[in-house]
C-alpha positions as MATLAB code, in Angstrom:
seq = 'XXXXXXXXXXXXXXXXXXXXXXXXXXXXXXXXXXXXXXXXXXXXXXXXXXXXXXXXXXXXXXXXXXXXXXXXXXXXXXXXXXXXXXXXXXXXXXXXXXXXXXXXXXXXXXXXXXXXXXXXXXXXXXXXXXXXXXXXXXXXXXXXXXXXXXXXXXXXXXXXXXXXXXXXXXXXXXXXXXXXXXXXXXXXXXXXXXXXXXXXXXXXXXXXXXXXXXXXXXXXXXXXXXXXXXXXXXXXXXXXXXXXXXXXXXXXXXXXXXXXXXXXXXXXXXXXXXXXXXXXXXXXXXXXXXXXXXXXX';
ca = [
       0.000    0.000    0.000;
       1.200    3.363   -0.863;
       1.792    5.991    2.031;
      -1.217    7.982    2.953;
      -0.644   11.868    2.420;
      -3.544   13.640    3.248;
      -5.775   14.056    6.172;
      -8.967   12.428    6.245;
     -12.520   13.070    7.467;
     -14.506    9.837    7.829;
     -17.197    8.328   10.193;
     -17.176    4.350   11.008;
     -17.876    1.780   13.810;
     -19.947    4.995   15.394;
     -16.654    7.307   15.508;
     -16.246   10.035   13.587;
     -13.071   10.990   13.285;
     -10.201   12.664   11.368;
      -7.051   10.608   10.510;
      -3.825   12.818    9.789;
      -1.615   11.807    7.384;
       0.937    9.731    9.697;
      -2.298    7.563   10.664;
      -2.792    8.742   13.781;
      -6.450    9.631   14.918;
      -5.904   13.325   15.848;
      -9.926   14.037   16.220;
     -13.537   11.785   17.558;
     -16.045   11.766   18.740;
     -19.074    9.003   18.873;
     -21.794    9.530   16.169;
     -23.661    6.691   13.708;
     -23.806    6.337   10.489;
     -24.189    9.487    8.013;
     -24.415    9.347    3.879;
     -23.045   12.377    3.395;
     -20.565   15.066    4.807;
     -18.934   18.380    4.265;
     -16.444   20.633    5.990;
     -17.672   24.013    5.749;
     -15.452   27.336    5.404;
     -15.767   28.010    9.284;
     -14.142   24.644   10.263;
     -17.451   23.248   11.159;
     -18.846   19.721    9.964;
     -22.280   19.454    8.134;
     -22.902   15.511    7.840;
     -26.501   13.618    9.391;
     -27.805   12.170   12.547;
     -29.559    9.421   12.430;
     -32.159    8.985    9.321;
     -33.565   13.015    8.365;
     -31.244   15.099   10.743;
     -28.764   17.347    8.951;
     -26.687   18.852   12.470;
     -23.662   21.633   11.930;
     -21.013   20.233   14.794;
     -18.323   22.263   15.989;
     -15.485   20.338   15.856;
     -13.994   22.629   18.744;
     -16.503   21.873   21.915;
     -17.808   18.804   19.412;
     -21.585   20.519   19.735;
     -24.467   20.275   17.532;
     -24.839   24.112   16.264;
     -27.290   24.050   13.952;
     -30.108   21.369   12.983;
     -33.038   20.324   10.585;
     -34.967   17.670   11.203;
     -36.874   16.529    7.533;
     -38.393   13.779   10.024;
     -40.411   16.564   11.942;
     -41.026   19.651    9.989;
     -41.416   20.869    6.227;
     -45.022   19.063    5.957;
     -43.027   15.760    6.729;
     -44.819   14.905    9.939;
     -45.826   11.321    9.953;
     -44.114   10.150    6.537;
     -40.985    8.038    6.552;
     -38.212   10.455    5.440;
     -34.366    9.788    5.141;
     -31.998   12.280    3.980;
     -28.525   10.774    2.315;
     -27.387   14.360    0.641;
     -27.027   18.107    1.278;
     -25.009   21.317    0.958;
     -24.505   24.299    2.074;
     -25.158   26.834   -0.571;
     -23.116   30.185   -1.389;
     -26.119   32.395    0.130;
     -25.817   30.181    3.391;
     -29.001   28.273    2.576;
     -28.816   24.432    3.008;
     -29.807   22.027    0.342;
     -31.637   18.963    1.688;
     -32.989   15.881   -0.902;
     -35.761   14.480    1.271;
     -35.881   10.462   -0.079;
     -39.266    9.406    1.235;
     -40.562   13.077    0.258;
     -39.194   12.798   -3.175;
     -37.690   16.564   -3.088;
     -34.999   18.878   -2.658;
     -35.740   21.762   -0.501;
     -33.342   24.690    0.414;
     -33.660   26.193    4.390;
     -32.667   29.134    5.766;
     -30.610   29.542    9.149;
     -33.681   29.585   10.540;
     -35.190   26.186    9.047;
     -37.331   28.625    6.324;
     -37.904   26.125    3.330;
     -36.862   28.714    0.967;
     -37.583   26.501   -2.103;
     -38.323   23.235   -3.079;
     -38.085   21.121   -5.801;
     -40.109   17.722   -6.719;
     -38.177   14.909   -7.858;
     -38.917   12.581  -10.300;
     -38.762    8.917   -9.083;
     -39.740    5.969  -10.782;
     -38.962    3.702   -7.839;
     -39.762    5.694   -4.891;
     -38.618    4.497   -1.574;
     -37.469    6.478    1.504;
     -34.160    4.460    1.927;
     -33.478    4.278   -1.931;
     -34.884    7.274   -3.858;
     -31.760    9.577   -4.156;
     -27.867    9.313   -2.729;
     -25.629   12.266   -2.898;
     -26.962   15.636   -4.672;
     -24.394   18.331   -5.720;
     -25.271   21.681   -6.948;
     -23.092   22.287  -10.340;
     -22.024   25.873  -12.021;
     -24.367   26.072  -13.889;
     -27.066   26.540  -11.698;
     -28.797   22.931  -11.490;
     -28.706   19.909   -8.904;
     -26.786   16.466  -10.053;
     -28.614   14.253   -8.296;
     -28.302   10.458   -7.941;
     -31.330    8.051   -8.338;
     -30.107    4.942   -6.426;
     -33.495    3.128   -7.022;
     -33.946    3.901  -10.769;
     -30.541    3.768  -11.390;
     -30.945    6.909  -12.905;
     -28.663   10.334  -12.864;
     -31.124   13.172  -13.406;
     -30.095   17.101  -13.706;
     -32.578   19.795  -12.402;
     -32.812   22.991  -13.289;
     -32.571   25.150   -9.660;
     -34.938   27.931  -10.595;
     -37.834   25.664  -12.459;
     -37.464   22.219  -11.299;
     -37.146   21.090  -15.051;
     -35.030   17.782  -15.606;
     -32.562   19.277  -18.344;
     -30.191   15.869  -18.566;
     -31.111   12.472  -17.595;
     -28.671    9.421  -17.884;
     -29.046    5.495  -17.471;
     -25.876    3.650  -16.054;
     -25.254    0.880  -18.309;
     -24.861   -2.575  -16.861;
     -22.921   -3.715  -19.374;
     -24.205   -6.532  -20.420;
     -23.835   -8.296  -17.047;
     -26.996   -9.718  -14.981;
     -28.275   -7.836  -11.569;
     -27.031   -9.073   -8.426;
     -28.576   -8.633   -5.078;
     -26.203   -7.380   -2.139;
     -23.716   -4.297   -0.952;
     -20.716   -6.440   -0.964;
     -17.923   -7.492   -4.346;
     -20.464  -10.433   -5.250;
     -23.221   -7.806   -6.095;
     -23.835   -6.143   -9.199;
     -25.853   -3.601  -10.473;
     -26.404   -0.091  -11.682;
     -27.844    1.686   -8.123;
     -25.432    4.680   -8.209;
     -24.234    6.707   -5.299;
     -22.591    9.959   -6.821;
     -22.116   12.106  -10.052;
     -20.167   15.242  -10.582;
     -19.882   17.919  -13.060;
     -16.190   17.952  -14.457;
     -15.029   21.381  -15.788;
     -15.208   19.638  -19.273;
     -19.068   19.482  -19.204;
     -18.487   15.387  -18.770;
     -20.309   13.917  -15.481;
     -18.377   11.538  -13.430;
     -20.640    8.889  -11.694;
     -19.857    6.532   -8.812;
     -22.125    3.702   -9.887;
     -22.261    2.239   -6.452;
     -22.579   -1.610   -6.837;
     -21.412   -1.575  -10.405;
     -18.100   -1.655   -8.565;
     -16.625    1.189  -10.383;
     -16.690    4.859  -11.780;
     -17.857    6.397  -15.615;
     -17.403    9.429  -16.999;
     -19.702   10.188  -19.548;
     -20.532   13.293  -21.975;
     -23.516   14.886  -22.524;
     -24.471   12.976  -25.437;
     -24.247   10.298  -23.055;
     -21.286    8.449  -24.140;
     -19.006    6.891  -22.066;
     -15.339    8.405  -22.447;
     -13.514    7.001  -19.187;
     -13.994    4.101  -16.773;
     -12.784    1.943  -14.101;
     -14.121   -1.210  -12.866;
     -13.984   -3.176  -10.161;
     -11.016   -5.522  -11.001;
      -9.096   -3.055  -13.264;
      -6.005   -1.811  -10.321;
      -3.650   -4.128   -9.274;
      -4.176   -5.827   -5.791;
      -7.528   -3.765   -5.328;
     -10.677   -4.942   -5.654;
     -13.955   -2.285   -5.695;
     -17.670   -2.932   -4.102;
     -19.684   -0.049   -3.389;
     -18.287    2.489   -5.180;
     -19.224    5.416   -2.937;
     -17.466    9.295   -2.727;
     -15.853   10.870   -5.656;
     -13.314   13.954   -5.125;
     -11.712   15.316   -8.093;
      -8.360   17.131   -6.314;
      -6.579   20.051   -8.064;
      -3.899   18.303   -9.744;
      -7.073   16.325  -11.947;
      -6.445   12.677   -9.453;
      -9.775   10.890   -8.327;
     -10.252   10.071   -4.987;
     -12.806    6.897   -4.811;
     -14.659    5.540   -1.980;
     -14.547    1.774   -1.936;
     -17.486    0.951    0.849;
     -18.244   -2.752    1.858;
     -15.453   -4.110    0.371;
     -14.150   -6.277    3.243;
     -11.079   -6.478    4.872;
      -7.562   -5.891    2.806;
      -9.097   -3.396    0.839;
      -8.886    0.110    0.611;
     -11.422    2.455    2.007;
     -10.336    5.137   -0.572;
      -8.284    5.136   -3.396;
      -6.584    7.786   -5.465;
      -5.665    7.701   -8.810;
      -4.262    9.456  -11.650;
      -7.055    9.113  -14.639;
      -4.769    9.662  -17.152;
      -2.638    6.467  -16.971;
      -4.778    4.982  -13.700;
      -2.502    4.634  -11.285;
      -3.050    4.326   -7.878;
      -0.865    7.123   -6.208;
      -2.208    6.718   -2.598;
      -4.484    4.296   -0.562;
      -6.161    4.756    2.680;
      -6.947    1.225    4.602;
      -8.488    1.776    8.045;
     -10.489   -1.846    8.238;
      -9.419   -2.598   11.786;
     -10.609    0.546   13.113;
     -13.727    1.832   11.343;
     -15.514   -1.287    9.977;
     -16.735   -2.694    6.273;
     -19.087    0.369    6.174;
     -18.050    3.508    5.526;
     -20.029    5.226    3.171;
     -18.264    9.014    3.287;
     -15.678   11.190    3.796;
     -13.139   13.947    2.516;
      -9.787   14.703    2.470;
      -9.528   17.957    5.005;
      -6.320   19.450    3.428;
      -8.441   19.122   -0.170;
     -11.235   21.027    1.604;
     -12.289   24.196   -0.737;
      -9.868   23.009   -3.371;
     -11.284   19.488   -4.590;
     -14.551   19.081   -6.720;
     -16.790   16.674   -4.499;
];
């Protein structure tokens, strides 16, 4: 395994935690499983607690300072609502896709719903509609349709779908399950490149596309394609300033990397992070803190 050289953000076995690059754990604190985190410009931490919470923690006295609870308010009283994605948005609103609710609403600092947006969902399901959601530059929301297997691009302003993509199986057959032995096409993350392309994370298809607009696929990697590494659930993607792609490899068992990073241009691995031992088969997000405001993620 190559040396690990940046600092990472990560939660696991109910810890989250930041591990510098030496590998020691220089920040934790207990807290379950999230689907989705950020590191915001005032050093704070935006990621979820438990299934419709989106919390602000200050890493400093490790308190919740901010909240908004999808479970409770918004009209969501009574419906089973889980929340896998959100952002904080240049005008200091926060995104929010509500799977359950099949929308993306924006909040104020008060917990305002300053705009919302109706997905569309051909498989609706609270724990399966929609995985990670990024806002792109030109003003629409990428997000991820686990459940249709679907990414679909929404205009911010109207709600429109302006781009819709299918991720190919490949010819292969559907397999049930999180782990290597699955296959399928139920996608966790896409991305806008600078070149117009979207990069996708396609979850259990063990591996990562980038495709154009005309929906052809340009660039891939699949699950078997890097020497002595195999991929599962193809999780995260962080594209860093120097154009490497940082991948999150989720339920891929022990002796396999949690992330990998890799130059796209000749795909080699240039640095691996393998925490097994200490945060479990299941982590399903993080970031690279020295990357933080300087990476595409």
């Amino acid at each position: 395994m190559v040396r690990a050289d940046h600092d990472v953000l990560l939660q696991g076995n109910d810890r989250l935690a930041i591990v510098d690059a030496d590998g020691s754990i220089t920040w934790e604190m207990k807290w379950g499983g999230i689907h989705d985190i950020h590191l915001l410009e005032n050093g704070h931490i935006l990621t979820r607690e438990g299934r419709a919470k989106v919390v602000e923690i200050n890493p400093d006295s490790k308190q919740v300072v901010w909240s908004y609870d999808s479970g409770k308010a918004g009209g969501n009283e009574g419906t089973r609502i889980e929340v896998h994605a959100f952002e904080r948005l240049e005008n200091g609103n926060t995104m929010i896709a509500e799977s359950g609710a099949a929308r993306i609403i924006e909040v104020d600092a008060d917990g305002k719903i300053q705009k919302q947006i109706p997905l569309t969902i051909q498989h609706r399901d609270a724990h399966t509609d929609t995985r990670l959601v990024r806002s792109t530059a030109a003003g629409t929301y990428l997000a991820t349709h686990e459940s249709d297997g679907k990414v679909r691009e929404y205009d911010r302003e109207t709600g429109d779908v302006v781009w819709e993509y299918e991720v190919p199986l490949f010819g292969r057959q559907p397999a049930g399950g999180h782990g290597p032995e699955a296959y399928g096409n139920r996608l966790f993350s896409a991305l806008r490149l600078p070149n117009g392309n979207t990069l996708i994370g396609t979850g259990n298809g063990h591996g990562v596309i980038e495709v154009t607009p005309a929906k052809e696929v340009v660039w891939q990697i699949q699950q078997n394609d890097l020497p002595n590494i195999r991929f599962a659930w193809v999780t995260t993607l962080e594209v860093l300033p120097n154009g490497n792609y940082v991948i999150g490899n989720c339920h891929a068992g022990p002796g396999q990397p949690l992330l990998v990073e890799l130059n796209p241009k000749n795909k080699q691995v240039v640095w691996t992070f393998d925490r097994f031992d200490d945060f479990g088969n299941s982590v399903s997000n993080s970031l690279l803190v020295d990357m933080a405001g300087k990476s595409l993620r």
